[in-house]
N, C-alpha and C positions, 0 to 999 in steps of 0.2 A: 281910804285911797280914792281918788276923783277920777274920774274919767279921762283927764288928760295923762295921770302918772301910768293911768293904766296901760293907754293905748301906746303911749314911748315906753312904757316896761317891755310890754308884747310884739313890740314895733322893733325892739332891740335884742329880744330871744330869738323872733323870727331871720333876723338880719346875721347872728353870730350861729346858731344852725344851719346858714347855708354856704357856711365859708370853704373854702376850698384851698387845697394845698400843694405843693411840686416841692421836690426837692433833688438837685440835680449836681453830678458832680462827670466832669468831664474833660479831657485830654485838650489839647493846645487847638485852633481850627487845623484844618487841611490849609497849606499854604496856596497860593494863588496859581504856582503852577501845575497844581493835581488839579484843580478845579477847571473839568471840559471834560471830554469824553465819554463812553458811554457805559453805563448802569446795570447790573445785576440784583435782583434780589436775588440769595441765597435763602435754604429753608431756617425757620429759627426753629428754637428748642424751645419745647414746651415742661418748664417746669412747677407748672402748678396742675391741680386738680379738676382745671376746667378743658373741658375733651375743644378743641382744633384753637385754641386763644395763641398758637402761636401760629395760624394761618390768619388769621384775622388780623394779628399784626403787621405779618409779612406784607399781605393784601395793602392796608394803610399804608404803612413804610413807602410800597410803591407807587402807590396816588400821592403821596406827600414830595417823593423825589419827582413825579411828573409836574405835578401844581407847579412845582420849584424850575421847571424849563430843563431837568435835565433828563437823557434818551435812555429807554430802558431797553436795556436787548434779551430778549429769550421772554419763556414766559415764567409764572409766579411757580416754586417747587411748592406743587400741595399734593399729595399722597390723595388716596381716595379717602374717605370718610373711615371708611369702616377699618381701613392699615392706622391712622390717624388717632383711632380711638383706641384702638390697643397698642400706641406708643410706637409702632413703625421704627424704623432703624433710620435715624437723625443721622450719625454719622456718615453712613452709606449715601445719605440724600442729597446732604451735603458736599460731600465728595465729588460728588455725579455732578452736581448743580456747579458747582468751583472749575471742574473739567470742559464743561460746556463755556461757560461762559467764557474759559480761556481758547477755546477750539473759535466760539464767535468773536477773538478781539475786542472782548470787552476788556474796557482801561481799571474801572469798580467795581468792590460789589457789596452792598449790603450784609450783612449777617446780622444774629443777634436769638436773644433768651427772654420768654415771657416769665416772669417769676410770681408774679401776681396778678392775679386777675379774677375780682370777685368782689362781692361787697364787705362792707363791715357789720358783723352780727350791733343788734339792738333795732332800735328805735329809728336811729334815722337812716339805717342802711345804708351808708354813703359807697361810691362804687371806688374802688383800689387797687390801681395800675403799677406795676414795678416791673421794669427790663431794663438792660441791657443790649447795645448796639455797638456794633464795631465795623469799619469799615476794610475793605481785604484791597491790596493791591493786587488785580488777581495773575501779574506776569510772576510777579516773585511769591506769590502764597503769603504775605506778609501781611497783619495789620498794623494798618497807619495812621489809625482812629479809633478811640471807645469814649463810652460815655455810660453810664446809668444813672437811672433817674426814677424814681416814686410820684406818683401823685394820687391824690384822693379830691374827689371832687364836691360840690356840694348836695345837699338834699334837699327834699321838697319838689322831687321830679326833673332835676336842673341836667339831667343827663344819664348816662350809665356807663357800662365800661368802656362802651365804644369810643362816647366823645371824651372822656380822659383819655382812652389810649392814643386816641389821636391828636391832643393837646400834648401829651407827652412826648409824643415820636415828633411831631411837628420843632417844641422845645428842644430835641436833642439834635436833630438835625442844623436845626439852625445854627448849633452852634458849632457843629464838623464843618459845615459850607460858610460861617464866618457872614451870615444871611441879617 
């Protein structure tokens, strides 16, 4: 083998190693005239094994709804660290967080479920993002948006769970606000 087979053999392992994947499946946009008023995150649920990844989303979620122009009212529901780690009572937080947000007049509100967040065992480690998001009308209690979506990202240093999660929440959003 020559020196050129070798360097495009290598040139091409290192290129399909670093690929990166979404797969996303999600409810119709928000129509034009929900689209205004103001924003709540509500707490998500944490259903993987990695202790506060459903605050870390939450957290994302509402810098991605800000980047996007729209007003966030109240502040982010994070438990303390230490309620967070031993699973704290979501329903109750939620509940609390859905009350307020209706007591402030807010029009939205975020919600949603970390389900994965971690890497993938081997060699290339790659990191692997999956939730779910739905959006709550919060005068009627109702949602009038959901989405889930997976993504894994590439290796070779190209990121970790963070910037997937927030290529992912960015991608699901986009597609509630029709962006």
């Amino acid at each position: 083998m020559n020196w050129r087979a070798f360097l495009a053999s290598t040139s091409l392992a290192l290129l399909l190693s670093g690929c990166a994947g979404m797969n996303l499946h999600t409810a119709k946009p928000l129509s034009a005239k929900q689209d205004g008023g103001a924003w709540a995150v509500l707490p998500f649920v944490n259903n993987t094994e990695t202790p506060m990844a459903n605050a870390r989303a939450a957290a994302m979620a509402a810098g991605v709804l800000q980047s996007d122009g729209l007003q966030l009212r109240g502040n982010l529901p994070i438990s303390t660290r230490t309620e967070a780690l031993l699973g704290g009572d979501w329903k109750k937080e939620y509940a609390s967080a859905l009350r307020a947000a209706r007591s402030d007049g807010t029009r939205y509100a975020l919600g949603g479920s970390v389900d994965e967040w971690d890497y993938r065992a081997g060699i290339n480690a790659e990191p692997e993002v999956a939730m779910t998001l739905w959006v709550v009308d919060v005068a009627s209690d109702r949602v009038i948006w959901s989405g889930v979506g997976s993504a894994h990202g590439g290796s070779l240093g190209r990121g970790g769970t963070g910037t997937v999660g927030q290529r992912l929440i960015q991608r699901l959003l986009k597609r509630a606000l029709d962006r």
